[in-house]
C-alpha positions in Angstrom: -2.7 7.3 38.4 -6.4 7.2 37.4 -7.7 4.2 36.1 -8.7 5.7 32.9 -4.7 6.6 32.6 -4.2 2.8 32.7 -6.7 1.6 30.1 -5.2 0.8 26.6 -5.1 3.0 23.7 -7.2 0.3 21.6 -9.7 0.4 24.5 -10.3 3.8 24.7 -10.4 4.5 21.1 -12.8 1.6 20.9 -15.2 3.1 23.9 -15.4 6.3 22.4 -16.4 5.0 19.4 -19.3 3.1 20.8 -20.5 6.6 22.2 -20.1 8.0 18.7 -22.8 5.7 17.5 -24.8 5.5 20.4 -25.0 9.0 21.2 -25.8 12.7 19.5 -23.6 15.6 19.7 -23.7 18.8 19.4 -22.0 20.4 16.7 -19.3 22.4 18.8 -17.7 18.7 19.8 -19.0 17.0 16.0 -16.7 18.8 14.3 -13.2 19.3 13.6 -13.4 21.7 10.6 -12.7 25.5 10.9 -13.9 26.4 7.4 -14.1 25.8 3.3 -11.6 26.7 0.7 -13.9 29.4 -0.6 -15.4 30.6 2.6 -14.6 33.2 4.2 -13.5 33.9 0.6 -10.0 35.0 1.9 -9.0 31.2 2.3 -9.8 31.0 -1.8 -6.6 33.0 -1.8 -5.2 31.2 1.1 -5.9 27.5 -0.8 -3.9 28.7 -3.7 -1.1 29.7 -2.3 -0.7 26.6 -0.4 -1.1 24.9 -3.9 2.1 27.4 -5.2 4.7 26.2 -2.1 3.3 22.6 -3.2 4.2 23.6 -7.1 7.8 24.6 -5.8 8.2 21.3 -3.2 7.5 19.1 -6.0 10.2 21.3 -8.7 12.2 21.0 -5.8 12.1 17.8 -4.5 13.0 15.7 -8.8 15.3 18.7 -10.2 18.5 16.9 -8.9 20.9 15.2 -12.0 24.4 16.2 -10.5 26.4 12.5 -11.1 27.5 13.9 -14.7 29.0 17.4 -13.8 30.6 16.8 -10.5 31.6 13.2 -11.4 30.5 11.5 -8.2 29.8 8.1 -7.7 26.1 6.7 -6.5 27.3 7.1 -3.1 28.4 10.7 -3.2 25.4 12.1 -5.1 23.3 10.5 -2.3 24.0 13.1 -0.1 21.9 15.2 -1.8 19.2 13.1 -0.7 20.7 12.6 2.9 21.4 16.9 3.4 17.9 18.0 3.8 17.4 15.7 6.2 18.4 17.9 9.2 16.3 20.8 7.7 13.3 18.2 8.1 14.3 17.2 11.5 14.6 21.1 13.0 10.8 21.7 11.4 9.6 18.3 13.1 10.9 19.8 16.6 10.3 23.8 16.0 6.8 23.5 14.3 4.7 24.1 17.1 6.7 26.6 18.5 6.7 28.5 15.5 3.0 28.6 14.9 2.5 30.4 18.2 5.5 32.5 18.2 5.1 33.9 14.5 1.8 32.2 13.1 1.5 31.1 9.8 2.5 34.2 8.7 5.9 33.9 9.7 6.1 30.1 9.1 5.5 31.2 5.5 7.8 33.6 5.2 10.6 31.5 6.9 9.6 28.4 5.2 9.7 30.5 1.6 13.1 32.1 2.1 14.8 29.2 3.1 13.6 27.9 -0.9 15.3 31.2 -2.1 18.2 30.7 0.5 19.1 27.3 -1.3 18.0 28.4 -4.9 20.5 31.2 -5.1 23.3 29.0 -3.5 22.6 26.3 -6.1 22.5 29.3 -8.8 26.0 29.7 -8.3 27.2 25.8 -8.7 29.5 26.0 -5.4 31.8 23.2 -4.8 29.7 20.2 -4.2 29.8 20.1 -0.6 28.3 23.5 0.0 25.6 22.3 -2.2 24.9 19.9 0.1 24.4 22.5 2.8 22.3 24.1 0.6 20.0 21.3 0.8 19.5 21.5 4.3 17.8 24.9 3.6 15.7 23.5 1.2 14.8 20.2 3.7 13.7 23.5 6.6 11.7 24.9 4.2 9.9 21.7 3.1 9.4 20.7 6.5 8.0 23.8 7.6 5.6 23.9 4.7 4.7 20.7 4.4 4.0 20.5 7.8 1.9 23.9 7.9 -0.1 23.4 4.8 -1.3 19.8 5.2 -2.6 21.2 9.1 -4.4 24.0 7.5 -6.4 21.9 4.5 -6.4 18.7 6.4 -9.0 21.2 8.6 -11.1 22.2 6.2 -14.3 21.2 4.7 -13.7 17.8 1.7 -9.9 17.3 3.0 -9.8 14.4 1.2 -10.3 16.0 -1.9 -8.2 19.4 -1.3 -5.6 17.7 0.0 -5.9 15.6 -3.2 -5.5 18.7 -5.4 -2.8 20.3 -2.8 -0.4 17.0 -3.2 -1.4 16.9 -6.5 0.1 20.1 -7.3 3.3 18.7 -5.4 3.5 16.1 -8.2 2.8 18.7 -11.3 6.1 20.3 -9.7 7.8 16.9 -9.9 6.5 16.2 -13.4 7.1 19.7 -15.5 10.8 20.4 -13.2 12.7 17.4 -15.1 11.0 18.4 -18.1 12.0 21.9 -18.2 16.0 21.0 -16.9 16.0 18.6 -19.6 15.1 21.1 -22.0 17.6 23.6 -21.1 20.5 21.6 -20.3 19.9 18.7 -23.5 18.1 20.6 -25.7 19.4 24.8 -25.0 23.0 22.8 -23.9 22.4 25.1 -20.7 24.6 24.6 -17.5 22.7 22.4 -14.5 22.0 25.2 -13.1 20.4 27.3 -14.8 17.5 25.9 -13.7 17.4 27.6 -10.2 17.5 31.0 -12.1 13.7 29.4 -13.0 13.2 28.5 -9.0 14.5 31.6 -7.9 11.7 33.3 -9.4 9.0 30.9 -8.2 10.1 31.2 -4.4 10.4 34.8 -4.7 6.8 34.7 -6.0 6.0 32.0 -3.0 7.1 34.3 -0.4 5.5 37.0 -1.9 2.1 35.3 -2.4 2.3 33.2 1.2 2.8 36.0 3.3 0.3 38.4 1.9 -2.5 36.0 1.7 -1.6 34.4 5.0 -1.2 38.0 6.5 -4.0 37.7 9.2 -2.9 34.4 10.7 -0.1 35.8 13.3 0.9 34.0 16.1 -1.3 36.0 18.9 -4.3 35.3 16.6 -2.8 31.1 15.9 -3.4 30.8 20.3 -6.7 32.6 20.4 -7.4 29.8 17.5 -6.5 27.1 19.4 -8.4 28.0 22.7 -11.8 28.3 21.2 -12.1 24.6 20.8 -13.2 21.9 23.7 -10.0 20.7 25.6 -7.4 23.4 24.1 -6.8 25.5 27.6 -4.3 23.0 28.2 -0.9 22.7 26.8 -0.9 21.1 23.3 3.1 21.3 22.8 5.1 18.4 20.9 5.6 16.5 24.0 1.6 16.0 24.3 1.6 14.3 21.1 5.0 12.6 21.6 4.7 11.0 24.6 1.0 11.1 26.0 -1.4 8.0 25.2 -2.7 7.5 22.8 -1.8 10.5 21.3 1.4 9.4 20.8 0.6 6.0 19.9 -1.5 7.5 16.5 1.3 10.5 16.1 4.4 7.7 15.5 2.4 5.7 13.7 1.5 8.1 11.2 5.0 9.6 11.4 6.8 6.1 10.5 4.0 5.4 7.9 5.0 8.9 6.2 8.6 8.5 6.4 8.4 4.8 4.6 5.6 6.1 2.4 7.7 8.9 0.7 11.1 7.0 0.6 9.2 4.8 -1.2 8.0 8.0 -3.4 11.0 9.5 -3.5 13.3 6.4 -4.0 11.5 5.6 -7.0 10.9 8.3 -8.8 14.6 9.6 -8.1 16.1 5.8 -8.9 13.7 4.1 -11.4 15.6 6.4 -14.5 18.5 4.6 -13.5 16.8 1.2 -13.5 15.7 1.3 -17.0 19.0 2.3 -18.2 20.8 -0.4 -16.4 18.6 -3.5 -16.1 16.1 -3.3 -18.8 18.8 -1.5 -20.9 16.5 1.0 -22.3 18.2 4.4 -23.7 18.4 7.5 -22.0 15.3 9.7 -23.1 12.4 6.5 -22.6 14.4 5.9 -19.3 13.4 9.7 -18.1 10.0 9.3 -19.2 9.3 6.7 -17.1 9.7 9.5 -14.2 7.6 11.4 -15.8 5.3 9.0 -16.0 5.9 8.1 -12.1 5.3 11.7 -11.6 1.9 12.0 -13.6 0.9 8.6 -12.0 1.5 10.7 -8.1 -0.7 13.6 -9.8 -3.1 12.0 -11.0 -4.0 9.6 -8.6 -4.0 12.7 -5.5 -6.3 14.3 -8.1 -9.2 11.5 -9.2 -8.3 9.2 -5.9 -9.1 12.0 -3.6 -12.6 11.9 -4.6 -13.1 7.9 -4.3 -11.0 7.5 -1.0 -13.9 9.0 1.1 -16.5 7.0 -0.2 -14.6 3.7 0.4 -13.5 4.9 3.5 -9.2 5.2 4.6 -8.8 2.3 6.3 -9.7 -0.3 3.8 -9.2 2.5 0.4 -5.9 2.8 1.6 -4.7 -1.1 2.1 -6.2 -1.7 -1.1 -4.0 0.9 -3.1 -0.8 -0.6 -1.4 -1.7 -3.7 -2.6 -2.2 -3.0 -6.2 0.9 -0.5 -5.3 3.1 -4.3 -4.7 1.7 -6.0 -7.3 2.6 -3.3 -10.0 6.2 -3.0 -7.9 6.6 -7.0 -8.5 5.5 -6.9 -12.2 8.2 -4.0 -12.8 11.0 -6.3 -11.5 9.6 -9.5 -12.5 9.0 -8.7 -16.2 12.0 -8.3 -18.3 10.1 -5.7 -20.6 10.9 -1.8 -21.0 7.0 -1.2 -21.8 5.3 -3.3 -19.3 7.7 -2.1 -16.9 6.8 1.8 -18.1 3.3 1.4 -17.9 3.6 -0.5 -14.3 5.6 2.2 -12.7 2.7 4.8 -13.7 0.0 2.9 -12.2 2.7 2.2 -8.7 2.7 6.3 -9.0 -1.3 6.4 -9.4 -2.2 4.3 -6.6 0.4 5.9 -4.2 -0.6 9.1 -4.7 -3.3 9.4 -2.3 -1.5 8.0 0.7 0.2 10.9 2.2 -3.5 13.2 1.7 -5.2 10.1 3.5 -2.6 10.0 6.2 -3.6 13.9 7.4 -7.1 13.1 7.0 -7.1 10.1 9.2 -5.0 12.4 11.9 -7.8 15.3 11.8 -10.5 11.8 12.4 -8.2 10.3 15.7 -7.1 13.4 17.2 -8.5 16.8 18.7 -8.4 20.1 16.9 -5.6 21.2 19.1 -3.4 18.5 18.8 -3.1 19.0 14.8 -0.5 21.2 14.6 1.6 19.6 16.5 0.7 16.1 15.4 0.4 16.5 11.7 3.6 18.6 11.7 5.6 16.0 13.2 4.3 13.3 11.3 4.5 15.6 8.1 8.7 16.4 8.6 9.4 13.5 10.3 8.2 11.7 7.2 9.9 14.0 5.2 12.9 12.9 6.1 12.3 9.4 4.0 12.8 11.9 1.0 16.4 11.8 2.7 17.5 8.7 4.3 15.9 6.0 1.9 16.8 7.6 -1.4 20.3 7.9 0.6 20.3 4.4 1.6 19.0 3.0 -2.1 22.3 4.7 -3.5 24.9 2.8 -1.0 22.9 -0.4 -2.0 23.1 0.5 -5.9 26.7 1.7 -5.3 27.4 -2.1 -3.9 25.3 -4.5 -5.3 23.9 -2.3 -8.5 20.5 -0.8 -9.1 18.3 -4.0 -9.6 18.0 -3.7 -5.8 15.7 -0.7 -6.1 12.5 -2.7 -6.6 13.0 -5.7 -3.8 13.8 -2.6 -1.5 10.2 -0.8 -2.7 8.7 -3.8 -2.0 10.1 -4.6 1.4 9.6 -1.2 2.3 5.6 -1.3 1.0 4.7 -3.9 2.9 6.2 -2.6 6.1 4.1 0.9 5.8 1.4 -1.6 5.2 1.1 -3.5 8.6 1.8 0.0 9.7 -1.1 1.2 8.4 -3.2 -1.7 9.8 -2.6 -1.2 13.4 -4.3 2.2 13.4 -7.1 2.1 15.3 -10.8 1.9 13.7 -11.4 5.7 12.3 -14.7 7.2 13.8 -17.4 7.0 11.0 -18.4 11.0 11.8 -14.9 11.8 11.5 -15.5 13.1 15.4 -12.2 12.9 17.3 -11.9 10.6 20.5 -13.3 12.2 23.6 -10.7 10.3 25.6 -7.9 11.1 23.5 -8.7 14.4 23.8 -9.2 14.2 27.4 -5.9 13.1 28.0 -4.2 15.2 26.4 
């Protein structure tokens, strides 16, 4: 083993940043990007139909409310959370593979009918357990999006701010999808499920749109993309950025910090109704609207956030929102008032919103071009499994010991994705991968 092999991850990060100040480059190795959103002007139509599978994500990801018509305990209803975690896990291992095999042609296709897959299933309120099944189909498709989109904009010229609008879009899904099953089933005294008649129609129109703009981008043509960058003729599979340093170390890193990150998300926006009925004893219609006002908060901040993160820089842009993130968290559960409480779980929802954008950013910053695919997919489904286990996990708790535990959990959970955050190594100013990282991998 070389001794290059043997130096430390912090080292060599560290080293190649000193030749990133001390030395030019050429623009070949200076930069990661591969295009704009409007040029060539077929990635305009590219950008907005990533922004559509994010619309349907988001409607996906807050239209549950299942407790009343199946009668399930906290517990039980939890699985609905806990189901699309295998989905999630078999994008995390298959993304790679699936780029070269079918491109993002096929990944949009597959990723789009397993949305209509679960729709139509849900359409037909099955027994409960094969609506949990139906759930894993929704998890694949998530994952296989979610992992596919952030790679593609997290490469483009102003990440930060696309992938701003892109997650952005994720949390307009999240707001208007309660809104509009709220509406038919309170207001139109609709079944549950009529709702996914409405999200049978968007992931019809998500295939539809997906494949045709992303039409070009085939899995022959995804390879011949790969080599024509500095240090792709090797082998850039999901073991390279599992198990190589320090590749790997930045890959988990991000990975954990995603999967804590959108529990956290998740958890909250899916439990914090239930929170306001229970403990601050607030009535049924200003309880919802403290989701929606969780949901605006995500949106909003991904949106106005996006364009201040850059100029602060991630590192210390992103500590700073999970602090103010913890503070709002302890005044929620500290202050024994429905309005402060409201307005505090808005601005929790604000200054999250940015993290998961400035998470794919960062990963473009540490890691070679080749290695994003694999990289931000992993980190992108593995994280996506939070949206199953810790939502799962906060219902056992609120089953046992009630719902008040939501918030210490949240908080616990915040400050672990924190330190997590902080031992990421110093991102290059030039946004210039490591030479070393890419060298050994």
């Amino acid at each position: 083993m070389s001794i290059r092999a043997q130096e430390s991850p912090i080292t060599t990060v560290y080293k190649s940043q000193k030749r990133d100040e001390d030395q030019p480059t050429t623009s070949d190795e200076s930069s990661p990007i591969s295009g704009e959103w409007n040029h060539p002007r077929s990635n305009i139509a590219k950008t907005l139909a990533t922004f559509w599978s994010f619309l349907i994500m988001g409607a996906n990801d807050s239209a549950y409310g299942l407790e009343t018509y199946y009668n399930l305990s906290y517990t039980i209803v939890s699985l609905v959370f806990l189901s699309p975690l295998l989905g999630y896990a078999t994008a995390a291992i298959v993304n790679e593979r699936a780029h070269c095999a079918i491109g993002r042609r096929g990944v949009a296709f597959v990723s789009s009918s397993c949305h209509l897959v679960a729709y139509i299933l849900n359409c037909v309120h099955p027994p409960y357990p094969v609506l949990v099944v139906s759930f894993i189909f929704a998890g694949l498709g998530n994952g296989l999006a979610d992992s596919a989109w952030n790679a593609w904009i997290g490469n483009l010229h102003n990440a930060n701010q696309l992938l701003g609008l892109l997650h952005g879009f994720y949390g307009v899904g999240a707001v208007v999808s309660p809104l509009i099953a709220s509406l038919m089933v309170a207001h139109a005294g609709l079944p549950w499920f009529y709702f996914y008649y409405i999200m049978i129609g968007g992931a019809a129109i998500e295939i539809i749109f997906c494949v045709a703009c992303f039409w070009d981008s085939t899995g022959p043509s995804f390879q011949l993309e790969k080599k024509e960058h500095p240090g792709d003729s090797k082998e850039a599979g999901l073991s390279k950025v599992l198990f190589t340093m320090p590749t790997a170390r930045i890959t988990w890193l991000c990975a954990f910090f995603l999967l804590g990150y959108v529990g956290v998300e998740v958890a909250l926006g899916g439990w914090v109704v239930n929170f306001m009925k229970e403990v601050r004893h607030a009535a049924p219609f200003p309880s919802s609207m403290t989701s929606t006002g969780f949901w605006l908060g995500i949106t909003t901040g991904r949106i106005i956030l996006g364009f201040v993160t850059p100029l602060i820089g991630e590192k210390i842009a992103i500590t700073v929102y999970i602090c103010l993130h913890i503070g709002f968290c302890l005044i929620l559960y500290l202050v024994p008032n429905f309005y402060a409480g409201a307005v505090a779980v808005s601005l929790q929802g604000f200054f999250l919103g940015p993290l998961f954008p400035a998470v794919v950013v960062v990963t473009t910053k540490l890691l070679p071009k080749h290695l994003h695919v694999s990289a931000i997919g992993f980190a992108a489904a593995f994280g996506g499994g939070g949206a199953a286990v810790l939502p799962f996990i906060v219902g056992v708790l609120a089953q046992a010991k009630g719902v008040e535990v939501l918030m210490p959990f949240v908080i616990a959970l915040s400050g672990a994705i924190l330190i997590l955050w902080n031992f990421l190594p110093r991102i290059p100013k030039d946004g210039r991968p490591s030479a070393d990282t890419a060298e050994s991998c």
